[in-house]
mmCIF file of the N, C-alpha and C atoms, coordinates in Angstrom:
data_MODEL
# 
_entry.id   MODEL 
# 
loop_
_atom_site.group_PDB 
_atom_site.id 
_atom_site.type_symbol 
_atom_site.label_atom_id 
_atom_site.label_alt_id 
_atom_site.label_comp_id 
_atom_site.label_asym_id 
_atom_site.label_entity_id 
_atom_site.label_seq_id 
_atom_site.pdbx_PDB_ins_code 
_atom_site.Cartn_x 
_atom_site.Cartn_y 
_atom_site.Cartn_z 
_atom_site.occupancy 
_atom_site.B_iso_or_equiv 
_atom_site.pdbx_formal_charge 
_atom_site.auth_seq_id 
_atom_site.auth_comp_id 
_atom_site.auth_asym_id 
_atom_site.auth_atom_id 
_atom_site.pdbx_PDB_model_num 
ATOM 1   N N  . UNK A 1 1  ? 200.129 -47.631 177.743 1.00 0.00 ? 1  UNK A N  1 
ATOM 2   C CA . UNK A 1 1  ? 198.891 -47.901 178.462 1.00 0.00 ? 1  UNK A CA 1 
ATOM 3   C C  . UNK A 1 1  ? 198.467 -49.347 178.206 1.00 0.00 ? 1  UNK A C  1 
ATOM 4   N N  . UNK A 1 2  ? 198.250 -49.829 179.253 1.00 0.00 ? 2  UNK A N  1 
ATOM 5   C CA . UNK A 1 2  ? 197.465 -51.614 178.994 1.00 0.00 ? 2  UNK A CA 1 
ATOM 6   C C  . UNK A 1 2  ? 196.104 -51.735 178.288 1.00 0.00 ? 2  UNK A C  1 
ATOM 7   N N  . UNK A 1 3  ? 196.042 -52.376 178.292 1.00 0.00 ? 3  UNK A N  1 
ATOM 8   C CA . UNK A 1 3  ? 194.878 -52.560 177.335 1.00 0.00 ? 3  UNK A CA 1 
ATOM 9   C C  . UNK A 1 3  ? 193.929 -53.144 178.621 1.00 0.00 ? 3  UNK A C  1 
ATOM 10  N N  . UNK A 1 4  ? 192.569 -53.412 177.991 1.00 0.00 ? 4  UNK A N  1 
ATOM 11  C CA . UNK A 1 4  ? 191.591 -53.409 179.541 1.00 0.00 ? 4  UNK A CA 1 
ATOM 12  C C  . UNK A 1 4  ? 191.362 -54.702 179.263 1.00 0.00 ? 4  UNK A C  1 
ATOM 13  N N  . UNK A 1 5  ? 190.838 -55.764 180.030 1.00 0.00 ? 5  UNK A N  1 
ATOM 14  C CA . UNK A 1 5  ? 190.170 -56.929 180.149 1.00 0.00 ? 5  UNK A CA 1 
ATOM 15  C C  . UNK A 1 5  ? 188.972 -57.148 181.275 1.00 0.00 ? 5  UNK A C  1 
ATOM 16  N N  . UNK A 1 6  ? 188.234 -58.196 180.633 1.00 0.00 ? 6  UNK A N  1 
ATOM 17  C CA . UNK A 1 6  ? 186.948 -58.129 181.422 1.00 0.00 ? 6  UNK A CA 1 
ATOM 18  C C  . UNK A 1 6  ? 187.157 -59.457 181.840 1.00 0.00 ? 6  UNK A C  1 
ATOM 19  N N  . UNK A 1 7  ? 186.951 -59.774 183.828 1.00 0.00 ? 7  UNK A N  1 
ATOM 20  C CA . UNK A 1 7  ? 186.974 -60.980 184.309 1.00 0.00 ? 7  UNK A CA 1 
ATOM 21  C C  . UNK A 1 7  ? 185.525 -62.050 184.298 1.00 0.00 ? 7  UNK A C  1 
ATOM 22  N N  . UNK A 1 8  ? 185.971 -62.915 184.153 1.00 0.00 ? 8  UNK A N  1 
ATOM 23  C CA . UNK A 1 8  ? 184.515 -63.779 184.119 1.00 0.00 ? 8  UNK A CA 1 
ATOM 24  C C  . UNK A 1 8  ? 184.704 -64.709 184.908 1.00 0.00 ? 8  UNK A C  1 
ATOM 25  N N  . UNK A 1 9  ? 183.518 -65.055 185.289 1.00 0.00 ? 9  UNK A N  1 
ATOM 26  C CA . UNK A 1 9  ? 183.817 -66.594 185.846 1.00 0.00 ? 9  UNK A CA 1 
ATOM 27  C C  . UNK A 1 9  ? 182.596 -67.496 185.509 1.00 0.00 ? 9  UNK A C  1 
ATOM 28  N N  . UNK A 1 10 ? 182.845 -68.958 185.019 1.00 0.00 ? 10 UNK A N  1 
ATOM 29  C CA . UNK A 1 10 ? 181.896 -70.314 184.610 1.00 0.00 ? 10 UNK A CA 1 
ATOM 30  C C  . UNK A 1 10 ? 181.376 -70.707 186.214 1.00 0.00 ? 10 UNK A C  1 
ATOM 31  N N  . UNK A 1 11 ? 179.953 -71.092 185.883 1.00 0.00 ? 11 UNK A N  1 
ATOM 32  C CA . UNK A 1 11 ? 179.302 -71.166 187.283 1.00 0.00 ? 11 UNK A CA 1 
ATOM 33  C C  . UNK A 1 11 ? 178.592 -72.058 186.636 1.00 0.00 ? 11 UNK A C  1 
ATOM 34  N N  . UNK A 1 12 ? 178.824 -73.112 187.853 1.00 0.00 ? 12 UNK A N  1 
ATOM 35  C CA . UNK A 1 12 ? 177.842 -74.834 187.412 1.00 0.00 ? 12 UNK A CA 1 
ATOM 36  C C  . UNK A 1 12 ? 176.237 -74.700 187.799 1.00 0.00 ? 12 UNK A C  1 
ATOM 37  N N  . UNK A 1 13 ? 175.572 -75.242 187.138 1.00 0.00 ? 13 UNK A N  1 
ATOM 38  C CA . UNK A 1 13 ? 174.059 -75.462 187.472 1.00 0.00 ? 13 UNK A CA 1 
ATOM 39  C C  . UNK A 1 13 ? 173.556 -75.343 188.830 1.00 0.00 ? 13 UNK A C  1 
ATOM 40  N N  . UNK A 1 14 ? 174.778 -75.535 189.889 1.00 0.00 ? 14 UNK A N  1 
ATOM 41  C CA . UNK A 1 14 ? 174.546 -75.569 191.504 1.00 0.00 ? 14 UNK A CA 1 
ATOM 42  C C  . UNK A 1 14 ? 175.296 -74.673 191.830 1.00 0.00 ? 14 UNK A C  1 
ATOM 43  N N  . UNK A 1 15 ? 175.286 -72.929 191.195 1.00 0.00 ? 15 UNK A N  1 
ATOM 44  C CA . UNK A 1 15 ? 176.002 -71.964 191.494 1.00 0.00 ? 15 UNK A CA 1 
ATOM 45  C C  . UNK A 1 15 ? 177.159 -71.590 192.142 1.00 0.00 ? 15 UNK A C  1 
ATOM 46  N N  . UNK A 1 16 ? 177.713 -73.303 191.414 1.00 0.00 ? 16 UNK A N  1 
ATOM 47  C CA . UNK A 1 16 ? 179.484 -73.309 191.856 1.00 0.00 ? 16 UNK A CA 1 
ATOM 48  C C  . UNK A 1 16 ? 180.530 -72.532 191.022 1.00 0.00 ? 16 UNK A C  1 
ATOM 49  N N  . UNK A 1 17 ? 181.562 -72.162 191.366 1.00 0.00 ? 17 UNK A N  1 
ATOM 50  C CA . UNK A 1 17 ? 182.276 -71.531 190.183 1.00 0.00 ? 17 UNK A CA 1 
ATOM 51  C C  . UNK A 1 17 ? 183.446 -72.701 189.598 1.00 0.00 ? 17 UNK A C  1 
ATOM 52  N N  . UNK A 1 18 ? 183.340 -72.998 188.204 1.00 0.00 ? 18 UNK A N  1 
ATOM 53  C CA . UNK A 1 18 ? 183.842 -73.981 187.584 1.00 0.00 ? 18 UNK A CA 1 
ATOM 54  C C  . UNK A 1 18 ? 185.103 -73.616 187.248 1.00 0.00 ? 18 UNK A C  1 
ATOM 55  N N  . UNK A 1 19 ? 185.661 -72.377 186.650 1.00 0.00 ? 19 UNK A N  1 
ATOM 56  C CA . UNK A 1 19 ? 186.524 -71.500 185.629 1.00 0.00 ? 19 UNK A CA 1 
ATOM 57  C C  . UNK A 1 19 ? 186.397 -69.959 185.724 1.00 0.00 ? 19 UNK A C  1 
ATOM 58  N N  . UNK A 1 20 ? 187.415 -69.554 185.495 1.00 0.00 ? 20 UNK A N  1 
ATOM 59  C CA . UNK A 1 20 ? 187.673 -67.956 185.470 1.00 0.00 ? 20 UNK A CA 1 
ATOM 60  C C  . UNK A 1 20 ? 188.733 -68.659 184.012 1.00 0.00 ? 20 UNK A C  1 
ATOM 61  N N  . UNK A 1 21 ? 187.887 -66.859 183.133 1.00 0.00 ? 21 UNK A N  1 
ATOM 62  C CA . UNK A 1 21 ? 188.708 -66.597 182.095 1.00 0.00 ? 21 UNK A CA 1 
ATOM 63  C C  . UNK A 1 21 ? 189.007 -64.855 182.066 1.00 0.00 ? 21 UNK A C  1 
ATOM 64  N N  . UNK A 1 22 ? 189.755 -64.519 181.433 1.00 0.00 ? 22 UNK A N  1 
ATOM 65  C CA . UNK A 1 22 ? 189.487 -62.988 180.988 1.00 0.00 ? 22 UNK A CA 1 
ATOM 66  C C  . UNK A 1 22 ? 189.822 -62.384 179.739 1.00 0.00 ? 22 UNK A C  1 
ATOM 67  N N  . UNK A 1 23 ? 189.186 -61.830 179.319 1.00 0.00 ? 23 UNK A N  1 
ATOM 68  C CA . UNK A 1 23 ? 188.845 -61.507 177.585 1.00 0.00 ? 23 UNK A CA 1 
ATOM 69  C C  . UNK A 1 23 ? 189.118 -60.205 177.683 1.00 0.00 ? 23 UNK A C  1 
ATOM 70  N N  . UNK A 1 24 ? 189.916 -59.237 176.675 1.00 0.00 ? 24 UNK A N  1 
ATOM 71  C CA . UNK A 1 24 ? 190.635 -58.422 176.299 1.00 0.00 ? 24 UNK A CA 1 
ATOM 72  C C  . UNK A 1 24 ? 189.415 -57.650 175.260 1.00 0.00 ? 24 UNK A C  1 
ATOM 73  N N  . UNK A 1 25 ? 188.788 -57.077 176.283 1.00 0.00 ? 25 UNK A N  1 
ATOM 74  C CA . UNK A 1 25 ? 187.904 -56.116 175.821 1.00 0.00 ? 25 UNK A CA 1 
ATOM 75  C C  . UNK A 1 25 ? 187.189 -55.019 176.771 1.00 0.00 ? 25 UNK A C  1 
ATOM 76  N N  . UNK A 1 26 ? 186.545 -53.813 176.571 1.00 0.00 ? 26 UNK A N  1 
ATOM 77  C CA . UNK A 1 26 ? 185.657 -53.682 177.518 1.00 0.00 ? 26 UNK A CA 1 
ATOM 78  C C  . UNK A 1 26 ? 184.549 -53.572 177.203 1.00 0.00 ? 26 UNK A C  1 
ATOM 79  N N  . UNK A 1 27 ? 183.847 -54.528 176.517 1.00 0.00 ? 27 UNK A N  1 
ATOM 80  C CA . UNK A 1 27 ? 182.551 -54.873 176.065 1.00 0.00 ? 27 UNK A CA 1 
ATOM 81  C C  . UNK A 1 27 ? 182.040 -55.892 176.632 1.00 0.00 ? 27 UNK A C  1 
ATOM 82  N N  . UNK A 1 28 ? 181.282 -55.587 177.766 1.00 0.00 ? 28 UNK A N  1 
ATOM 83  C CA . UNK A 1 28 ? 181.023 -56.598 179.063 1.00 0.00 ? 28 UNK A CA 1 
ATOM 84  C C  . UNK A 1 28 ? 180.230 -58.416 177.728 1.00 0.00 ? 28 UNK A C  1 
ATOM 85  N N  . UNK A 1 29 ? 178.844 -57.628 176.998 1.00 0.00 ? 29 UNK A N  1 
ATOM 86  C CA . UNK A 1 29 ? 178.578 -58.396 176.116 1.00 0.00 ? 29 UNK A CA 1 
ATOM 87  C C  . UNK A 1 29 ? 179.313 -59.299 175.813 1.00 0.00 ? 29 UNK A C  1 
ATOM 88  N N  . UNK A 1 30 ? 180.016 -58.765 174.621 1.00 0.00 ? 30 UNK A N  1 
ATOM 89  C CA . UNK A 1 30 ? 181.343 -58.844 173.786 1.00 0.00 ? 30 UNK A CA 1 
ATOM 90  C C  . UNK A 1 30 ? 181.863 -60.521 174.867 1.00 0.00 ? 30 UNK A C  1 
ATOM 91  N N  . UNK A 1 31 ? 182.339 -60.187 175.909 1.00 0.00 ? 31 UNK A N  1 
ATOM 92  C CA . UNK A 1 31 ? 183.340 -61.009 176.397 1.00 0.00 ? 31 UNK A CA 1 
ATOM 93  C C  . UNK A 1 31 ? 182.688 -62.280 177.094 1.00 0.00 ? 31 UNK A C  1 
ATOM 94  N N  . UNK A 1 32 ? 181.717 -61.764 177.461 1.00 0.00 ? 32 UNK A N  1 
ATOM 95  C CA . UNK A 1 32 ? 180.834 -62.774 178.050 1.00 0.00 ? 32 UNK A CA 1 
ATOM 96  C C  . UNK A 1 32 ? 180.126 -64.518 176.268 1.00 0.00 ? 32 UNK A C  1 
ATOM 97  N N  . UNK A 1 33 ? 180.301 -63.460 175.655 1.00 0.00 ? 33 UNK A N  1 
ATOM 98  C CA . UNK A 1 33 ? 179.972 -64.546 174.279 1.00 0.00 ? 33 UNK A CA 1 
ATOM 99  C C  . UNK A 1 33 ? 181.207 -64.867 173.870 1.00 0.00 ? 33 UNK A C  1 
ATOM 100 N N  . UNK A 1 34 ? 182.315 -64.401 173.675 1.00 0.00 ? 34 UNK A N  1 
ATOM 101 C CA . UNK A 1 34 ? 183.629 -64.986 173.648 1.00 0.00 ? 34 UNK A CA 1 
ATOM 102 C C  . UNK A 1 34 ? 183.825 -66.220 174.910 1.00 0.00 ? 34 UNK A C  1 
ATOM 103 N N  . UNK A 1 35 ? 183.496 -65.486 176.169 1.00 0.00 ? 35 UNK A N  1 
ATOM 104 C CA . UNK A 1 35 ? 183.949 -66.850 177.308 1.00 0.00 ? 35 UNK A CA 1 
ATOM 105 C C  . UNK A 1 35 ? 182.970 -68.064 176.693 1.00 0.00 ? 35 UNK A C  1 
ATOM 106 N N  . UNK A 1 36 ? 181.673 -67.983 176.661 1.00 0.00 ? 36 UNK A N  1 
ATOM 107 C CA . UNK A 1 36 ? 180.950 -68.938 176.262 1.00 0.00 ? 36 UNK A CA 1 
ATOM 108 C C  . UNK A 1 36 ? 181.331 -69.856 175.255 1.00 0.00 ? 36 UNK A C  1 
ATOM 109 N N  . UNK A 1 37 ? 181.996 -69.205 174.555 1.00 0.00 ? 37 UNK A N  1 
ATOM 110 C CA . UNK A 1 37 ? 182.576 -70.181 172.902 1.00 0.00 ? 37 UNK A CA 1 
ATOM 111 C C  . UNK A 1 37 ? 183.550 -70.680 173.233 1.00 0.00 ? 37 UNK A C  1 
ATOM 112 N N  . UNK A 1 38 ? 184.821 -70.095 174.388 1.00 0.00 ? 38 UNK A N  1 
ATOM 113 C CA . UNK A 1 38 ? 185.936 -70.536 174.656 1.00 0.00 ? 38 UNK A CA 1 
ATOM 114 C C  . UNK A 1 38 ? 185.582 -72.029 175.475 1.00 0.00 ? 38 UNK A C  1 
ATOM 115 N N  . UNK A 1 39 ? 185.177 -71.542 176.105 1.00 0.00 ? 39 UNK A N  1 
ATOM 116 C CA . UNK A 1 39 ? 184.567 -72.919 177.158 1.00 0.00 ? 39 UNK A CA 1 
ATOM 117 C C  . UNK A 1 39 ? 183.467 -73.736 176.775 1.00 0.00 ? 39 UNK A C  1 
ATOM 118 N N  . UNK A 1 40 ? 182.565 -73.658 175.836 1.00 0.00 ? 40 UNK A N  1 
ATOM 119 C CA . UNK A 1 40 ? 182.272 -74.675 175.311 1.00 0.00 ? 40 UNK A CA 1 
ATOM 120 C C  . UNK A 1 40 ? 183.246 -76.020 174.591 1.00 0.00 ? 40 UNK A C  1 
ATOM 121 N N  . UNK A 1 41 ? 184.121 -75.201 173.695 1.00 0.00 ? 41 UNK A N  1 
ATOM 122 C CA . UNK A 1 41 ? 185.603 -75.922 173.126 1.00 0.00 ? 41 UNK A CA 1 
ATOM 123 C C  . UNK A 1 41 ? 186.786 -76.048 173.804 1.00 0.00 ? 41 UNK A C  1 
ATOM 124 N N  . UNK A 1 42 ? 186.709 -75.859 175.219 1.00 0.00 ? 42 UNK A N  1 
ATOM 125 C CA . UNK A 1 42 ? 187.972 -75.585 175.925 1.00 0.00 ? 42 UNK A CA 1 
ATOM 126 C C  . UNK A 1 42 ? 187.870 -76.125 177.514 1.00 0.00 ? 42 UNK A C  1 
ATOM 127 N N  . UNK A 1 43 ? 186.615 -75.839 178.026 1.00 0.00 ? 43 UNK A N  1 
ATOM 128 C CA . UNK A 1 43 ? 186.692 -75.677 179.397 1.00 0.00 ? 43 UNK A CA 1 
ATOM 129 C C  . UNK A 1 43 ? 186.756 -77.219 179.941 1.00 0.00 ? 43 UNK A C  1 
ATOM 130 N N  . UNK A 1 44 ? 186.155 -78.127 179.372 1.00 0.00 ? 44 UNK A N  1 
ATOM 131 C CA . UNK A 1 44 ? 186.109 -79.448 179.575 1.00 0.00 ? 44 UNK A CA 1 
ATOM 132 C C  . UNK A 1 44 ? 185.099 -79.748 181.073 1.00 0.00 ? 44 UNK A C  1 
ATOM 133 N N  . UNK A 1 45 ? 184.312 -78.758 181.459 1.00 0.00 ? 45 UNK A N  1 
ATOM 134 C CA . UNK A 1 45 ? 183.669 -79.192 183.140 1.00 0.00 ? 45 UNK A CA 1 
ATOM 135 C C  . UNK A 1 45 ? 182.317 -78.321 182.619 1.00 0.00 ? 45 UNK A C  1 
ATOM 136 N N  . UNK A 1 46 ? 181.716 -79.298 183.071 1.00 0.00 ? 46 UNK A N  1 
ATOM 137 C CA . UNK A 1 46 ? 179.938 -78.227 182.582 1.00 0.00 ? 46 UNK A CA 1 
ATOM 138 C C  . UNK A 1 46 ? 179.798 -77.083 183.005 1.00 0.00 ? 46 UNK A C  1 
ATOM 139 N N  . UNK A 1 47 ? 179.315 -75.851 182.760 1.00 0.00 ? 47 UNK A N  1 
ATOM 140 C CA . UNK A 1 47 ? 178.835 -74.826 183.164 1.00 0.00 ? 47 UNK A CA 1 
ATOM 141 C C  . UNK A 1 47 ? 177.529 -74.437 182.665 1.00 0.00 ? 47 UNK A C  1 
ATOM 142 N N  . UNK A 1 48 ? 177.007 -73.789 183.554 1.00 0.00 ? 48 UNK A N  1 
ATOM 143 C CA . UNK A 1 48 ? 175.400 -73.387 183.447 1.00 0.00 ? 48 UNK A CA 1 
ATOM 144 C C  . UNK A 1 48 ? 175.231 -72.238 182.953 1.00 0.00 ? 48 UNK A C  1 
ATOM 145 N N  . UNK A 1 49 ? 176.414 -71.355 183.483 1.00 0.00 ? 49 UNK A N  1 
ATOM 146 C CA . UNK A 1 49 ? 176.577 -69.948 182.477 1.00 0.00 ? 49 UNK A CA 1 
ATOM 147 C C  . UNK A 1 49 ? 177.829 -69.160 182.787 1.00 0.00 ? 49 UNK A C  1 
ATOM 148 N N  . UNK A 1 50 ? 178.328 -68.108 182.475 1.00 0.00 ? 50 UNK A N  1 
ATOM 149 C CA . UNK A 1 50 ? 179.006 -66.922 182.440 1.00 0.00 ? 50 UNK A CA 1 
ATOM 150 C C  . UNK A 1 50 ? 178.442 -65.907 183.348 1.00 0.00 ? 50 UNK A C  1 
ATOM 151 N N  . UNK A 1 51 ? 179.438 -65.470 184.322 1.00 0.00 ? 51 UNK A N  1 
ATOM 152 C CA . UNK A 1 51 ? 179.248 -64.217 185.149 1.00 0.00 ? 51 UNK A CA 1 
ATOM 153 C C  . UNK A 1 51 ? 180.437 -63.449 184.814 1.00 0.00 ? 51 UNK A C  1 
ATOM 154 N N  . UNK A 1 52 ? 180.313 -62.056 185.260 1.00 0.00 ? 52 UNK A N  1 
ATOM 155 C CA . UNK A 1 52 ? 181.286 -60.926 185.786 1.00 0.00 ? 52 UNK A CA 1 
ATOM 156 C C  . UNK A 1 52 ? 181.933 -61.666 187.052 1.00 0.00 ? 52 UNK A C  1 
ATOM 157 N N  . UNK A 1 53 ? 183.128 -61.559 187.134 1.00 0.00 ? 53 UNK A N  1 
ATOM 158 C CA . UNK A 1 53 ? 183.792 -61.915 188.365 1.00 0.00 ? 53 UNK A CA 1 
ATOM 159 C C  . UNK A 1 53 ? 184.365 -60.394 189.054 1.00 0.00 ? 53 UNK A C  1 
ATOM 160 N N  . UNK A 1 54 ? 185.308 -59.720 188.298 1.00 0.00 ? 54 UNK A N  1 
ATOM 161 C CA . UNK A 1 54 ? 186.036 -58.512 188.993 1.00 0.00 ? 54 UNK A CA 1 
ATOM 162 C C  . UNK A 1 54 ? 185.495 -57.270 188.118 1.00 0.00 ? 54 UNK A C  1 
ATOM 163 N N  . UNK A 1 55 ? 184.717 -57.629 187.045 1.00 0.00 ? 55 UNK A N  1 
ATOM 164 C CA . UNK A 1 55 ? 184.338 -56.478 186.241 1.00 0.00 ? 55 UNK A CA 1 
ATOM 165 C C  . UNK A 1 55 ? 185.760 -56.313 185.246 1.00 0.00 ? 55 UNK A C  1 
ATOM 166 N N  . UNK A 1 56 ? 185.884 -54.854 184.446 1.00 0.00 ? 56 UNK A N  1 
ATOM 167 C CA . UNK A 1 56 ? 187.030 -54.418 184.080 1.00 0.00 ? 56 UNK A CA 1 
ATOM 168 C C  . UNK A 1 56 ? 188.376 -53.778 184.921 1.00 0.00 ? 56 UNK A C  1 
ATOM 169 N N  . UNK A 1 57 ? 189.405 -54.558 183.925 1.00 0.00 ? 57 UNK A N  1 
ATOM 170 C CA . UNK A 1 57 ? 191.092 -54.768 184.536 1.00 0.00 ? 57 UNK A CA 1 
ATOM 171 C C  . UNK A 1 57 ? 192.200 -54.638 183.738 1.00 0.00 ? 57 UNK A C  1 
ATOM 172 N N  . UNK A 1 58 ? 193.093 -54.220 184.546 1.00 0.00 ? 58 UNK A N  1 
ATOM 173 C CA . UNK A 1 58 ? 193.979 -53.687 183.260 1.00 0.00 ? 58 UNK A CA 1 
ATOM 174 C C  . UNK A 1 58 ? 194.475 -55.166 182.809 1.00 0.00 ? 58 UNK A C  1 
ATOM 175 N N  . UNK A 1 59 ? 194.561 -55.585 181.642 1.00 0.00 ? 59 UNK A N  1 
ATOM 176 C CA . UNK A 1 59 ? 195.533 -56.790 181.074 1.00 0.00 ? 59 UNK A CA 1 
ATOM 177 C C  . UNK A 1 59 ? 196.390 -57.404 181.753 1.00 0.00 ? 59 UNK A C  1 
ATOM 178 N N  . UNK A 1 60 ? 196.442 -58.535 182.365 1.00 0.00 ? 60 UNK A N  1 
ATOM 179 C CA . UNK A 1 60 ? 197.847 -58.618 183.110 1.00 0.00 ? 60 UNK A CA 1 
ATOM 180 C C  . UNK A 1 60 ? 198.858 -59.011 182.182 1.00 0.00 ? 60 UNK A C  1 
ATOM 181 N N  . UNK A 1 61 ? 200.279 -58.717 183.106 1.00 0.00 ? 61 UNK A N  1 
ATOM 182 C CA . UNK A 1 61 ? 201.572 -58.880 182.149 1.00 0.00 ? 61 UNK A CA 1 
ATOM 183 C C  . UNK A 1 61 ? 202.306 -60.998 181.478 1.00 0.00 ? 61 UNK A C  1 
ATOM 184 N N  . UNK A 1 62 ? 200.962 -61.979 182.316 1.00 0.00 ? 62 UNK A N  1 
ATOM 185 C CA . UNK A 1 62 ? 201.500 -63.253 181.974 1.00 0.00 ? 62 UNK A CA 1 
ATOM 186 C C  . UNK A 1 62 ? 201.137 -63.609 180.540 1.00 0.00 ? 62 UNK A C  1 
ATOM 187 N N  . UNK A 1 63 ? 201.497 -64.457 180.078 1.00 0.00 ? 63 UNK A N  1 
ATOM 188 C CA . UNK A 1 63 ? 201.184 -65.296 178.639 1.00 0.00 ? 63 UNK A CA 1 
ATOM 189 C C  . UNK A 1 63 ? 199.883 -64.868 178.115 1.00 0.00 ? 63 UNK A C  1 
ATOM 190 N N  . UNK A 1 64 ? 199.142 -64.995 177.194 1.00 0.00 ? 64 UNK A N  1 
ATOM 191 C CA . UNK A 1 64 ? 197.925 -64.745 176.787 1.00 0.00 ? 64 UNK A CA 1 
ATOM 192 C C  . UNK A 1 64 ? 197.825 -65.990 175.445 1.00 0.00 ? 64 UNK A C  1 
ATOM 193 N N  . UNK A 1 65 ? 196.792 -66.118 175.087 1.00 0.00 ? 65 UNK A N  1 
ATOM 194 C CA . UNK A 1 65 ? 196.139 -66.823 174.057 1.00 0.00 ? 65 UNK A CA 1 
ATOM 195 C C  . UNK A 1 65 ? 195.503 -66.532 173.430 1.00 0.00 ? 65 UNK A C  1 
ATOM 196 N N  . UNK A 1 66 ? 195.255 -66.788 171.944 1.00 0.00 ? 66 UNK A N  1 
ATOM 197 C CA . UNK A 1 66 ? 194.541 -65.962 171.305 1.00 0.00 ? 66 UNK A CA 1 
ATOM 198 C C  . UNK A 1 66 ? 192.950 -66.910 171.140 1.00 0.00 ? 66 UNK A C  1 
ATOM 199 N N  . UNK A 1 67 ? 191.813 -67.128 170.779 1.00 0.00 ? 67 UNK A N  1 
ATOM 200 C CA . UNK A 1 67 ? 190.939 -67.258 170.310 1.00 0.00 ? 67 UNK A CA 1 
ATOM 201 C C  . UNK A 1 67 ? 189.630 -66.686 169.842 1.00 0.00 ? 67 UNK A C  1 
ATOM 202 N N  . UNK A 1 68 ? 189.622 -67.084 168.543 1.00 0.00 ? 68 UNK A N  1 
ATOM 203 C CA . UNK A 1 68 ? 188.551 -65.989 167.279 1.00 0.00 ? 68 UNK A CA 1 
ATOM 204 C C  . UNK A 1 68 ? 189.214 -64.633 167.216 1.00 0.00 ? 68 UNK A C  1 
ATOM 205 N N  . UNK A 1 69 ? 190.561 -64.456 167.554 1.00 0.00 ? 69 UNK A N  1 
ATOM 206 C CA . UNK A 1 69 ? 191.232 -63.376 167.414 1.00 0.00 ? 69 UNK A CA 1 
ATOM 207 C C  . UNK A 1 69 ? 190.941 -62.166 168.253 1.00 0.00 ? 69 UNK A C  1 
ATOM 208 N N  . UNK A 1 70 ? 190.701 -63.068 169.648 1.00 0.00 ? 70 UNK A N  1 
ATOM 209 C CA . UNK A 1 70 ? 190.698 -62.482 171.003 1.00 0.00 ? 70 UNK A CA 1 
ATOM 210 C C  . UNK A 1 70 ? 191.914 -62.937 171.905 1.00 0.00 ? 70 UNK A C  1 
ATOM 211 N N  . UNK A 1 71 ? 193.085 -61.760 172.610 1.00 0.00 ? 71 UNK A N  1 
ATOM 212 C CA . UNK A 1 71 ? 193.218 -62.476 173.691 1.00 0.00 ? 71 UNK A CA 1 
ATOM 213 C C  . UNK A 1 71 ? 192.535 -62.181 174.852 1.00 0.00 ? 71 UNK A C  1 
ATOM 214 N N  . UNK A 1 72 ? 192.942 -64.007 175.594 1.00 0.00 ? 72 UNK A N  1 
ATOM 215 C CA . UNK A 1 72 ? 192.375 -64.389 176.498 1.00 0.00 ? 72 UNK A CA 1 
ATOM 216 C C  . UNK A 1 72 ? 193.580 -65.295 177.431 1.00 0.00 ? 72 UNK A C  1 
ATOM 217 N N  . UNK A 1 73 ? 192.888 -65.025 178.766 1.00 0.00 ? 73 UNK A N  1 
ATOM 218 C CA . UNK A 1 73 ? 193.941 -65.481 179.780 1.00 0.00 ? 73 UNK A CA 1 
ATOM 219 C C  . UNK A 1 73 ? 192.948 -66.111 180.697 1.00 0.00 ? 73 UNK A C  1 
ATOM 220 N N  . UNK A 1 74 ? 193.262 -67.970 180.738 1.00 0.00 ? 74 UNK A N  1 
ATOM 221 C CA . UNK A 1 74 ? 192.585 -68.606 182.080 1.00 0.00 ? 74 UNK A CA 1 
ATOM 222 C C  . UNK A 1 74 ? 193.090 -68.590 183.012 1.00 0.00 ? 74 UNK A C  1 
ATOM 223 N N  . UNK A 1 75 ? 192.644 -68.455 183.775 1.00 0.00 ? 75 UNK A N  1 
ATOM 224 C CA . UNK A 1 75 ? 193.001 -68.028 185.117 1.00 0.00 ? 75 UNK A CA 1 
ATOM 225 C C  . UNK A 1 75 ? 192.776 -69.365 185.732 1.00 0.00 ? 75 UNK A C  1 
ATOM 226 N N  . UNK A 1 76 ? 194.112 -69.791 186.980 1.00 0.00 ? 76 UNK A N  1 
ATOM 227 C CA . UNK A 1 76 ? 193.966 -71.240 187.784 1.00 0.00 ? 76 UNK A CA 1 
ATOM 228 C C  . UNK A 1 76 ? 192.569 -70.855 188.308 1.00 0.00 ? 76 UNK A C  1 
ATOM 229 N N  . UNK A 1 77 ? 192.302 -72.174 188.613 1.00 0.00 ? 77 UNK A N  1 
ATOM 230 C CA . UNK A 1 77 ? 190.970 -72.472 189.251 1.00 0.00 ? 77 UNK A CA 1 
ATOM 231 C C  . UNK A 1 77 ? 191.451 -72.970 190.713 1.00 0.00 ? 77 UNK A C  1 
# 
C-alpha cells in the first residue's frame, strides 16, 4: 500500500501560484507547516502563504527528498 501525501501549493501576495510541493502525510496541518519551512529555505520566490492544491494522494512513484525527516516531492512549476 502507498503511503498518502498531501498536495500544496505557494501562492504570492497577488494570489498567484508560485510552487507546488507534496508532503508525505495525512495531516493537512502537519504538511502545510512542513511546506512553509521547506520554502522558506528552499523555494527561493516569495510566497504569501500555503494552500491545499489536490488535497490527499497516494505518494507518487518519482524521487523524493527528505526534509526534518519528511518526504517531500516538488513538483515542476
Amino acid at each position: 500500500m502507498k503511503s498518502k501525501v498531501i498536495s500544496l501549493k505557494f501562492v504570492s501576495d497577488l494570489e498567484e501560484p508560485v510552487g507546488y510541493l507534496m508532503v508525505e502525510t495525512d495531516d493537512k496541518k502537519f504538511a502545510i507547516e512542513t511546506a512553509t519551512q521547506w520554502a522558506k529555505a528552499n523555494l527561493g520566490t516569495p510566497f504569501g502563504k500555503v494552500e491545499l492544491h489536490q488535497g490527499i494522494l497516494d505518494a507518487p512513484d518519482s524521487e523524493s527528498e527528505t526534509f526534518n525527516g519528511v518526504q517531500i516531492w516538488e513538483l515542476p512549476f
